[in-house]
GUSEVO-543636 format. One record per residue (C-alpha): residue in three letters; y negated, x, z. Coordinates in steps of 0.001 Angstrom, whole numbers, padded with zeros to 6 digits, always signed. Example, Ala and Ser with C-alpha at 12.3 -4.5 7.8 and 13.67 -1.06 7.14 Angstrom:
! residues 2
ala+004500+012300+007800/ser+001060+013670+007140/
***
This chain:
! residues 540
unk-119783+075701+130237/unk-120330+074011+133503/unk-120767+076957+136457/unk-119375+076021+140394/unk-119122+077521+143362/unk-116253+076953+145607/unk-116228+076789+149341/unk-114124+079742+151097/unk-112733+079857+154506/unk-113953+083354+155330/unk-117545+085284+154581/unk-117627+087443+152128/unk-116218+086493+148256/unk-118302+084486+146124/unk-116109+082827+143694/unk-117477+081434+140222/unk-115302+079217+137964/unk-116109+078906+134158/unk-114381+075683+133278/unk-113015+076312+129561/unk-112545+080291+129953/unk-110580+082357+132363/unk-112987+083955+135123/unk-112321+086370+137851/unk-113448+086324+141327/unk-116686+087949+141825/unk-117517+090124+144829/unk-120067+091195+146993/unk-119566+094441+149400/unk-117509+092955+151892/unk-113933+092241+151783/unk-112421+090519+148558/unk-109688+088885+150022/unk-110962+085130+150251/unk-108898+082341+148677/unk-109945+079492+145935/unk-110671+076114+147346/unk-111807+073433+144966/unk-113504+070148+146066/unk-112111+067130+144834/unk-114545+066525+142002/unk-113587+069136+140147/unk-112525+069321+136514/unk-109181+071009+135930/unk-109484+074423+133931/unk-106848+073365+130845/unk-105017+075679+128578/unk-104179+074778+124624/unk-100466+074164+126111/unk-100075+071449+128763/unk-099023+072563+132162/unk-099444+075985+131840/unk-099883+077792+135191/unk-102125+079865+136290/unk-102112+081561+139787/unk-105276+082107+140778/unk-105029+084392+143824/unk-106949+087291+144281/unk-106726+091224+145232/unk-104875+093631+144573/unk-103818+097485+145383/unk-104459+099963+142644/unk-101771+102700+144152/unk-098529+104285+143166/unk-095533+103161+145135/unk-093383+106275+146632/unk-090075+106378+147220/unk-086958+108222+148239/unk-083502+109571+147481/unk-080673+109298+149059/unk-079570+112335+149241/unk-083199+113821+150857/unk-082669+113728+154400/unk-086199+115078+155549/unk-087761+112311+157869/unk-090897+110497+156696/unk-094205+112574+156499/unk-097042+110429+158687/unk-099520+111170+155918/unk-097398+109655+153794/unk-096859+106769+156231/unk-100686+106305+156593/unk-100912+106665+152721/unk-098701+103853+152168/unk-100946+101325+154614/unk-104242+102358+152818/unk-102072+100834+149191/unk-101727+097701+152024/unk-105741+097891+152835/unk-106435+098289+149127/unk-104926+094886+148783/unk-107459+093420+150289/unk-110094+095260+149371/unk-112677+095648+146021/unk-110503+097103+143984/unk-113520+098665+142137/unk-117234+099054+142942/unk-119097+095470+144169/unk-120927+095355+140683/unk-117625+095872+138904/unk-114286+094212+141271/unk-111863+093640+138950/unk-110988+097022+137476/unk-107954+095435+136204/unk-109562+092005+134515/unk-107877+091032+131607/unk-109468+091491+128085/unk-111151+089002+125904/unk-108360+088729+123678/unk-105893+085679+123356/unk-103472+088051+124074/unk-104389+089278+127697/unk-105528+085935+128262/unk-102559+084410+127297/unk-100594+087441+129793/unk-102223+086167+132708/unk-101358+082661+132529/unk-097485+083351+131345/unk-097139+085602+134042/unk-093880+083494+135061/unk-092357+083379+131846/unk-091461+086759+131861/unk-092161+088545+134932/unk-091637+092745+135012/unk-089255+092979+138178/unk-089094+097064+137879/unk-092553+097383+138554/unk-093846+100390+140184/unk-097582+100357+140720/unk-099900+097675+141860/unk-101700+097928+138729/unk-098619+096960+136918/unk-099119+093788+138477/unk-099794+090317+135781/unk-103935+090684+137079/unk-106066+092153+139084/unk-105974+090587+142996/unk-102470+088960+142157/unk-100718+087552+145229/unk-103864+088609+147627/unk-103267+085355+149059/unk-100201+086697+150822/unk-102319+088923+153059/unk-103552+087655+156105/unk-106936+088379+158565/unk-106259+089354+161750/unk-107520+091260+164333/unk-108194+094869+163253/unk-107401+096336+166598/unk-103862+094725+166805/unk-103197+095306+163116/unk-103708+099061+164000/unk-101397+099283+167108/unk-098700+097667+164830/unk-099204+100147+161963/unk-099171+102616+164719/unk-095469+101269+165663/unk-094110+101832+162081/unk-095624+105902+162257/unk-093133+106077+164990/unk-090221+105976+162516/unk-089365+109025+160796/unk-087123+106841+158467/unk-088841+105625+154978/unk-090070+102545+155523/unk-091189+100653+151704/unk-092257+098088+153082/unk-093182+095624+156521/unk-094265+092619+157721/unk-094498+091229+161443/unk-094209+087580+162061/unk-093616+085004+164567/unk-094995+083985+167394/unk-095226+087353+168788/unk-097930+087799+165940/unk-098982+084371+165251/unk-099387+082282+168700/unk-097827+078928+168294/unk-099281+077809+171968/unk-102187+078448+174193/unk-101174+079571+177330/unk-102770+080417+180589/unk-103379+084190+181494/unk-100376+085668+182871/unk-100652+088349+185379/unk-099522+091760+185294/unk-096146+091745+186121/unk-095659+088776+183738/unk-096909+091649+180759/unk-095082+094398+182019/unk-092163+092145+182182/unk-092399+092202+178291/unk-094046+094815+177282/unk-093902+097827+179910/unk-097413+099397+178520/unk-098395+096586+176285/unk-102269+098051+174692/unk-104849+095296+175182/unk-105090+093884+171520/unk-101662+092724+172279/unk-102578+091276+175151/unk-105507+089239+173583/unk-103768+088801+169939/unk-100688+087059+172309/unk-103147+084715+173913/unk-101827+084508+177751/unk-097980+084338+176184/unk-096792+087483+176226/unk-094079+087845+173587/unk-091814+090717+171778/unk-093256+091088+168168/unk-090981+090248+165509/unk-090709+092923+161930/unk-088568+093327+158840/unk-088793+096410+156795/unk-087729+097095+153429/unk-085477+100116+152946/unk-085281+101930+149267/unk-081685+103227+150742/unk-079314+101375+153283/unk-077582+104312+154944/unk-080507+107089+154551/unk-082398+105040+156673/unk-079873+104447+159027/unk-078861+107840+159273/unk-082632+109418+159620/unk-083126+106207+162249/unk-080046+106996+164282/unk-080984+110918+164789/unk-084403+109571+166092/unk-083454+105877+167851/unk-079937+106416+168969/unk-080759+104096+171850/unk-082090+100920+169698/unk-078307+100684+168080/unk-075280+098903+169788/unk-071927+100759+169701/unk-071872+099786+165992/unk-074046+103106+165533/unk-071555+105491+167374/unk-069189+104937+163942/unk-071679+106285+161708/unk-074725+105331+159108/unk-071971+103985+157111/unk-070739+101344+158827/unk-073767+100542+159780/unk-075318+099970+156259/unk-071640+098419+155958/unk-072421+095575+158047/unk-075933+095102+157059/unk-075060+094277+153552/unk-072067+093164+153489/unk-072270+090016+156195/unk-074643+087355+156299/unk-077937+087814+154714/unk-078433+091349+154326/unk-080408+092109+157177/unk-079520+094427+160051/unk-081240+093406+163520/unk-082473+095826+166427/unk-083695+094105+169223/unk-084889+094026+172206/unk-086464+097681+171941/unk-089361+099423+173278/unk-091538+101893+171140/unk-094703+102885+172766/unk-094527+100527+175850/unk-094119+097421+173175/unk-091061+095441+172780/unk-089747+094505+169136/unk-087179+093605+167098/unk-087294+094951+163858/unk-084552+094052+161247/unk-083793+096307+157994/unk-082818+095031+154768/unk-082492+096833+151255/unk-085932+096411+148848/unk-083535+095131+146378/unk-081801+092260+148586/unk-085192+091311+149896/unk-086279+090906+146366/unk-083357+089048+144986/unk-083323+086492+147883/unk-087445+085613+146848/unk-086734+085584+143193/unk-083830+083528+143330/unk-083001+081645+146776/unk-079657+083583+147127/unk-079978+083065+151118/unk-083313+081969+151893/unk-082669+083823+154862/unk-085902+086227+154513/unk-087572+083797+151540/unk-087838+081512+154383/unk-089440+083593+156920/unk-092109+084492+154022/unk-092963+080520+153634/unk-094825+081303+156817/unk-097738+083771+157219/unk-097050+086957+158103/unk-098829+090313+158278/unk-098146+092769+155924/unk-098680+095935+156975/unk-097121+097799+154284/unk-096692+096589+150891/unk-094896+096923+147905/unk-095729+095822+143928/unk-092368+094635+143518/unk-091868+092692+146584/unk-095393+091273+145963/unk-094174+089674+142353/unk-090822+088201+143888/unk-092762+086676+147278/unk-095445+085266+144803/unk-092494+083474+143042/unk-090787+082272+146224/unk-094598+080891+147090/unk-094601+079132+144268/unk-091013+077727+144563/unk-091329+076516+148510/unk-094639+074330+146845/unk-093193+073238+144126/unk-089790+072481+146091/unk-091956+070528+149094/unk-093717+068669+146411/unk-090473+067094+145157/unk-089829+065674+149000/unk-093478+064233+149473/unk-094547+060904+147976/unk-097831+061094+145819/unk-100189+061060+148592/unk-099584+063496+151497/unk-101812+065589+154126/unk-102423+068992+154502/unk-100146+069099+157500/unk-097394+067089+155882/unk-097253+069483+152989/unk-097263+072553+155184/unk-094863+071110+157419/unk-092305+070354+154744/unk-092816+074267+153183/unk-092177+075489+157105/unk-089183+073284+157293/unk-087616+074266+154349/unk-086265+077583+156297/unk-084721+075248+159235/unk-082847+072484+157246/unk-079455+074588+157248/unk-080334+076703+160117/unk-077361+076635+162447/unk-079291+077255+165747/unk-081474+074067+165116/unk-077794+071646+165719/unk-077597+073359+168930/unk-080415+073097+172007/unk-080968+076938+170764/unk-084454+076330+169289/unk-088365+074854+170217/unk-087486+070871+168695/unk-091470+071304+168152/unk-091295+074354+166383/unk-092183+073495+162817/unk-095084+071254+164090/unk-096159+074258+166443/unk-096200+077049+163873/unk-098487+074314+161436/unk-100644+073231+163849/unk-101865+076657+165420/unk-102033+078464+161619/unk-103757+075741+159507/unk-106188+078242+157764/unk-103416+080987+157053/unk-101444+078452+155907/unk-104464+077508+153543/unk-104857+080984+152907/unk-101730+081575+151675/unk-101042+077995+149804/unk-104193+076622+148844/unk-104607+078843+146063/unk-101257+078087+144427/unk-102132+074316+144997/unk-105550+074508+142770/unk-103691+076577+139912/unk-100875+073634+139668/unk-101697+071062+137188/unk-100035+068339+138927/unk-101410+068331+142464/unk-105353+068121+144244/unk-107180+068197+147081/unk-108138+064567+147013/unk-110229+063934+149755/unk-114345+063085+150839/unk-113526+065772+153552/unk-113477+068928+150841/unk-117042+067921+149773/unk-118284+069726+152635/unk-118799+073665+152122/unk-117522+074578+155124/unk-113940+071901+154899/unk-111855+075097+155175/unk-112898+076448+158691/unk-112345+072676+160045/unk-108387+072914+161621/unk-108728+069467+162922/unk-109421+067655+159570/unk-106553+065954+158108/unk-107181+066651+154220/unk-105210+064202+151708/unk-103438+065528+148878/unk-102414+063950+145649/unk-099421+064402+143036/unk-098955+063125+139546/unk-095660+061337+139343/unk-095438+061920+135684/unk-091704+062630+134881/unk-092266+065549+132670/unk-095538+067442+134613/unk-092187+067093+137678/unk-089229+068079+135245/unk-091294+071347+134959/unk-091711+071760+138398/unk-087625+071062+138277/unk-087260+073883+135778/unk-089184+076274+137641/unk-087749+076068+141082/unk-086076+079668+142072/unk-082813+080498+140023/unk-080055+080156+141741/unk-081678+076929+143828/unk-082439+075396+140913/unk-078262+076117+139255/unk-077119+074417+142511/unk-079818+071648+141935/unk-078291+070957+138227/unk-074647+071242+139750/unk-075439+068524+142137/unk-077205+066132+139207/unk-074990+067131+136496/unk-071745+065639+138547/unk-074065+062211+139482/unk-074767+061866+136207/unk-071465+062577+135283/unk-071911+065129+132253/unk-068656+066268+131094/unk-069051+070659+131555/unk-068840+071482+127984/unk-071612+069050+127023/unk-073501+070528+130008/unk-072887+073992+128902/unk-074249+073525+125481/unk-077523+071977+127196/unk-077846+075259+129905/unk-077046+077228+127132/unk-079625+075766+124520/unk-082299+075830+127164/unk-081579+079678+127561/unk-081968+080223+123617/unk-085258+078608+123414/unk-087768+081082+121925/unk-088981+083211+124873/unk-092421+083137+123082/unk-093311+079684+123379/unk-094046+077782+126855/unk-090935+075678+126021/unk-088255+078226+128383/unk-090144+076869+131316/unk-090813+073140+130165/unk-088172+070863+131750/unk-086381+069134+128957/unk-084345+065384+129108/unk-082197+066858+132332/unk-084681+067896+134162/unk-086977+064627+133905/unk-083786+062689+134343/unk-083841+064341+137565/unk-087466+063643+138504/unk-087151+060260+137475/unk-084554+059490+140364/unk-084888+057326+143647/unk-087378+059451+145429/unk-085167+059122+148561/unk-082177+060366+146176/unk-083825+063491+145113/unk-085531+064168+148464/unk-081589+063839+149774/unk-080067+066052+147068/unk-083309+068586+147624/unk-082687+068667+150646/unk-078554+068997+150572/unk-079378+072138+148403/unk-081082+073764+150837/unk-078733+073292+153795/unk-075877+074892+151399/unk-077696+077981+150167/unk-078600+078366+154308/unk-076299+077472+156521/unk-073421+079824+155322/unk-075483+082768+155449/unk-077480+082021+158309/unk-074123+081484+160392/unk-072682+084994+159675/unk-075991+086610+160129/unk-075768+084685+163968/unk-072377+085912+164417/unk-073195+089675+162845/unk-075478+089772+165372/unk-073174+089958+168806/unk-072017+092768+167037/unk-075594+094631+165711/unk-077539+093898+169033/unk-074461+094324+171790/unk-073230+091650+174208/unk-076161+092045+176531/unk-079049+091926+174181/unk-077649+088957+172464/unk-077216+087176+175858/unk-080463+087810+176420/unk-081513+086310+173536/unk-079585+083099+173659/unk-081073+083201+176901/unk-084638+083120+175776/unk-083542+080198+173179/unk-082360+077627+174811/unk-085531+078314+177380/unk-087450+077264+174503/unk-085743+074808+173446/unk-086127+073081+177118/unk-089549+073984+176961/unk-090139+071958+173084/unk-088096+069214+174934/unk-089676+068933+177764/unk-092999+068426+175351/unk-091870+066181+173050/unk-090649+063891+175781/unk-094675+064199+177596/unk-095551+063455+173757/unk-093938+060415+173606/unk-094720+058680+177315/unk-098899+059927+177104/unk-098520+057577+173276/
***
């Protein structure tokens, strides 16, 4: 059994592989929250069943999730609060002592074994605890490193809402600069953020922007109702009618999600939007909206997390890779691949027909987070069976710290290694996927039926519920620019419907004003992305 170690982007993890046997990550005292890279030479760890997946992230909380009732109207305790971001720490932390890191590593036995690499097959949605998680460190890879003093003044934000938060993430440029700019003076900050600490003002980078978070609600209308009491003034009129209508509106138009923004909580300005834990997870799972599935194709921070949420994101990670490797050819860069996973989230996006958004934005967002993109992908990418690193470049030990190299990528074409990938894409994506090939290939419904139907009655024991069968590899096998149209077709549907009504819920959610102001802001950056592509083009 041949031993390797692989190069990581950050200090601190050593990382063993056994090629023929499962292995776990193996820790020093530092922080165990580095991802897997593998150099191209390496020989692919293989199961007894072909294309069996294996996810191969690490870390992972050992704590109890809390939650609330409806009818308990008591605001939220800031112990608890602070309890809830220590689960978040533990995520990227030893789990256990150095000698001993992974409290929670499977057994010996063909049957843990075999646990950890189906986690897919049957994956335990009502989860509760982070141990209940497939393994130990599962979906670590969707926690990103940044700096410790800004992580702490936004965790410091969420303690100012008495409301039960489950679960948050910031994002966006506010968090994640897509631009250097110069320094910008005083009044330029204070024209943001009135009393803006200074780990904002360095994590911003000279750009000074409002920071961008969605938080997961157990209950719509408690939160709203324990939010208004406290944070009248962040509500439109909408909130003068009542919790009710206000958890009316958030669920019952567009995606889910209620917006505030545009307010100011400790001399920072945010926007924070609210959504029900059991929308958010539905929409990762599944692709009902992509609407906040999209927004997690990115990196984000999580500053409070949640074992369910974890499972469904880890699933939409896999889906937005497996998805972008359908629209690529079989040989692709690093920056084409992650470009095509942050894309996915724009194709049906309303506000990219009109001069409303940064043209540049996708190529922005890439090119300024190439290692959390790594972070959060290039684990996923070494537990595929279909897809390497295939490149001179990932030789070198330190590859991964390098956000200048272009690394190549290569796919296996193989019709039935992509009919899986076909049969695996998030549920309802993949139904509207089928819909589309099943009228181009003209299969009467009843005979189609009978096929959906079979595949569902496949023993749920055997690897065969998520092997693509004939459909499936009839659909792989089609004109690449065919499938890359009908991909892509699928994904404008399932967003542009939802993402409309969530544009035109919010002139009601964030007031006339505020969504002036915000229109305002867009179409500034869209000049701004124009004005850049357009020096882009002349200095080539």
């Amino acid at each position: 059994m041949a031993l390797r170690q692989l190069p990581l982007p950050h200090a601190g993890l050593k990382v063993v592989r056994a090629y023929g046997t499962i292995s776990q990550p193996v820790a020093d005292q530092t922080l165990a929250t580095r991802g897997c890279y593998a150099s191209p030479s390496r020989t692919r760890l293989r199961s007894s069943t072909p294309d069996r997946v294996l996810i191969r992230t690490f870390a992972s909380g050992t704590s109890k999730s809390s939650s609330s009732t409806p009818g308990d109207s008591r605001p939220e305790d800031p112990k608890d609060a602070q309890s809830k971001e220590s689960e978040s720490d533990s995520a990227t932390n030893v789990a256990s002592s150095p000698k001993e890191p992974c409290s929670q590593r499977p057994g010996t036995s063909s049957s843990a074994a075999s646990d950890m690499l189906d986690w897919e097959e049957e994956p335990n949605f009502d989860i509760e605890k982070f141990t209940e998680l497939p393994y130990s460190n599962f979906g670590v890879n969707q926690h990103m490193i940044i700096n410790t003093e800004f992580k702490e003044v936004m965790r410091q934000l969420l303690w100012r809402f008495r409301a039960p938060i489950r679960y948050a993430f910031a994002y966006g440029s506010g968090v994640f600069p897509q631009s250097k700019g110069r320094a910008p003076t005083e009044a330029e900050i204070k024209a943001v953020h009135p009393k803006a600490p200074l780990a904002i003002q360095k994590a911003q980078d000279g750009s000074p922007k409002m920071i961008d978070f969605i938080f997961g609600v157990q209950h719509t209308q408690h939160f709203h109702s324990l939010n208004l009491r406290q944070h009248r003034d962040h509500y439109s009129g909408l909130g003068s009618i009542g919790s009710g209508a206000v958890s009316w509106v958030q669920d019952k138009w567009g995606a889910g999600v209620y917006f505030n923004p545009y307010v100011t909580v400790d001399g920072v300005l945010i926007k924070y939007g609210v959504v029900n834990i059991d929308t958010l997870c539905r929409d990762l799972r599944d692709w009902d909206t992509l609407y906040l599935a999209g927004r997690l194709h990115k990196p984000v921070k999580i500053l409070r997390d949640h074992p369910q949420v974890r499972l469904a994101n880890q699933i939409n990670l896999m889906g937005a890779l497996r998805t972008a490797l359908l629209l690529l050819p079989p040989t692709f860069t690093e920056r084409e691949l992650y470009s095509t996973i942050a894309g996915i989230s724009y194709l049906g996006d309303p506000r990219m027909a009109f001069p409303t958004e940064n043209p540049r934005k996708v190529a922005n967002i890439v090119d300024h987070n190439m290692l959390n993109f790594r972070r959060l992908y290039a684990p996923l990418i070494e537990s595929l069976p279909n897809v390497e690193f295939d490149d001179p470049a990932c030789s070198k030990d330190d590859w991964v710290y390098n956000t200048d190299s272009v690394v190549k990528l290569q796919q296996d074409m193989d019709p039935i290694k992509r009919g899986n990938m076909v049969r695996r894409l998030p549920k309802n994506f993949r139904g509207k996927l089928y819909f589309e090939y099943q009228k181009k290939f003209q299969i009467p419904q009843l005979e189609f039926n009978k096929m959906m139907e079979a595949s569902k009655d496949e023993d749920a024991g055997s690897f065969k519920r998520q092997q693509g069968g004939g459909f499936e590899q009839r659909i792989a096998q089609d004109e690449p620019e065919a499938l890359r149209s009908a991909v892509r077709g699928v994904i404008k549907r399932t967003i542009n419907w939802p993402s409309t009504t969530q544009s035109i819920k919010s002139f009601f959610t964030a007031g006339i004003s505020r969504s002036a102001r915000y229109m305002g802001e867009k179409i500034a950056k869209y000049r701004e992305g124009s004005t850049s592509t357009s020096e882009d083009k002349k200095s080539s």
